[in-house]
C-alpha positions in Angstrom: 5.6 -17.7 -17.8 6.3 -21.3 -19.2 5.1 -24.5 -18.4 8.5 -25.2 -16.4 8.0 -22.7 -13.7 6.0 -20.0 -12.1 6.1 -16.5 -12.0 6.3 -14.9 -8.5 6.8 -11.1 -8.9 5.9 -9.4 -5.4 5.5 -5.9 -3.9 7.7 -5.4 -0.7 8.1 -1.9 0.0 9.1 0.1 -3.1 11.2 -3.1 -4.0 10.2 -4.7 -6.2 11.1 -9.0 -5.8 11.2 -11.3 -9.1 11.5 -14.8 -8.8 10.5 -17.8 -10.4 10.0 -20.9 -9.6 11.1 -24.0 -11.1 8.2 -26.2 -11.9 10.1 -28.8 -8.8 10.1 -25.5 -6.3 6.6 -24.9 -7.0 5.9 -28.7 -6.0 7.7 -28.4 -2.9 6.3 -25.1 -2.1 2.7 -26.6 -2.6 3.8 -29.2 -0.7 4.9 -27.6 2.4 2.9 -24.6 2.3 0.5 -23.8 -0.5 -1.9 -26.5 -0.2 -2.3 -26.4 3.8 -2.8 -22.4 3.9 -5.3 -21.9 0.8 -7.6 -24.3 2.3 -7.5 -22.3 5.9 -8.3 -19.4 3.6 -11.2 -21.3 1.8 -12.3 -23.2 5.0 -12.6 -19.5 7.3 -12.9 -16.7 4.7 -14.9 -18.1 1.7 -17.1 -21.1 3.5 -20.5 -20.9 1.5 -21.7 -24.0 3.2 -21.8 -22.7 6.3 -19.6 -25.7 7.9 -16.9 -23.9 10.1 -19.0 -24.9 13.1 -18.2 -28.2 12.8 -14.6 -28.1 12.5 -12.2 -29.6 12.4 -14.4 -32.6 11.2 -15.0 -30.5 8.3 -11.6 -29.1 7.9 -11.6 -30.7 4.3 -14.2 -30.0 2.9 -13.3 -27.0 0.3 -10.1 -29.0 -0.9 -10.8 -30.1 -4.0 -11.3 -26.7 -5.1 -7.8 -25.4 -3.6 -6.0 -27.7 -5.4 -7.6 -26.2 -8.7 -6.8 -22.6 -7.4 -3.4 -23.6 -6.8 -3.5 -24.8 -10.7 -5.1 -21.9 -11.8 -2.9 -19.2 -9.5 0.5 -20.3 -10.6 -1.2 -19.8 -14.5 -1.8 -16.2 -13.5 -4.8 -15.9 -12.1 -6.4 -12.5 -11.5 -8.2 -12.0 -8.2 -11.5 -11.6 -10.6 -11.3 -15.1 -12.3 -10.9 -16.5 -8.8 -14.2 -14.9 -8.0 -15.9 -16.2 -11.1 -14.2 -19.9 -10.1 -15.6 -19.6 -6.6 -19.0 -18.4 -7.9 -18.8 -21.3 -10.5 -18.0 -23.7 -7.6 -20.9 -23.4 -5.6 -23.5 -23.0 -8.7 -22.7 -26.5 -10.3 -21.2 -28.2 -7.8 -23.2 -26.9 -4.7 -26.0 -26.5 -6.6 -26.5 -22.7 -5.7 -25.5 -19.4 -5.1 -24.2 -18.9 -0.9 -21.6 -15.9 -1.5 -23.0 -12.1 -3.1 -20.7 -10.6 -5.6 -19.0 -8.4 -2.8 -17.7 -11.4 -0.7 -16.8 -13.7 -3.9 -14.2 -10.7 -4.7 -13.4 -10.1 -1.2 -12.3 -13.5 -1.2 -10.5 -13.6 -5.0 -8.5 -10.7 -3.7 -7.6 -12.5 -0.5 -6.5 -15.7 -2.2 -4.2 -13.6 -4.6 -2.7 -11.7 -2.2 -2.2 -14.7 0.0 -0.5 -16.7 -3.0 2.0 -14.2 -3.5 2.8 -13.2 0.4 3.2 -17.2 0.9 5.4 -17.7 -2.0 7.3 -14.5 -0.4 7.9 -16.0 3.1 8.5 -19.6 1.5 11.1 -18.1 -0.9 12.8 -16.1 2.3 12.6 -19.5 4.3 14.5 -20.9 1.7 17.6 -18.7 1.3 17.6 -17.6 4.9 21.0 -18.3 6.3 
């Protein structure tokens, strides 16, 4: 994948769907999709802090680290370096360690899988008639 655009290749069935984004489609997709669903998936599946209680005044408060995952998921991202980001989130900027191994890659594989089911349904949105 180059620095203009982003690799999207999805499992649908047996059929295999190839597409790639240009570097403005990825933009827009983050835009009107990406950044507004990873942090649901941060805010109710990851949540080390503990703060889903108090939503939605706390509906924010993993964002700064979906907007890295967004960076780092459109470079390739495996589902395991996700887990070591997460894990390396709340160490040194959370100070410790909330999330066991098990629910760090629970989570990695959840945010991969959700990146490339969203860019799916966003790309179908697209070219639907």
């Amino acid at each position: 994948m180059d620095a203009l655009g982003a690799a999207c290749v999805l499992q649908t069935g047996c059929e295999m769907v190839d597409q790639t984004l240009s570097a403005e489609d990825y933009a827009r997709w983050g835009d009107e999709a990406g950044f507004i669903e990873l942090r649901q998936v941060l805010f109710w599946r990851w949540d080390p802090l503990g703060v889903d209680d108090d939503f939605p005044a706390t509906a924010d408060e993993y964002d700064r680290y979906a907007r890295v995952l967004l960076a780092r998921l459109r470079a390739g991202a495996s589902a395991e370096q996700v887990a070591e980001y997460l894990l390396d989130v709340e160490r040194s900027w959370m100070g410790q360690r909330f999330s066991d191994d098990a629910k760090l890659s629970e989570v990695g594989e959840r945010v991969v899988a959700w990146f490339e089911e969203s860019m799916l349904r966003w790309l179908e949105r697209r070219t639907a008639p």
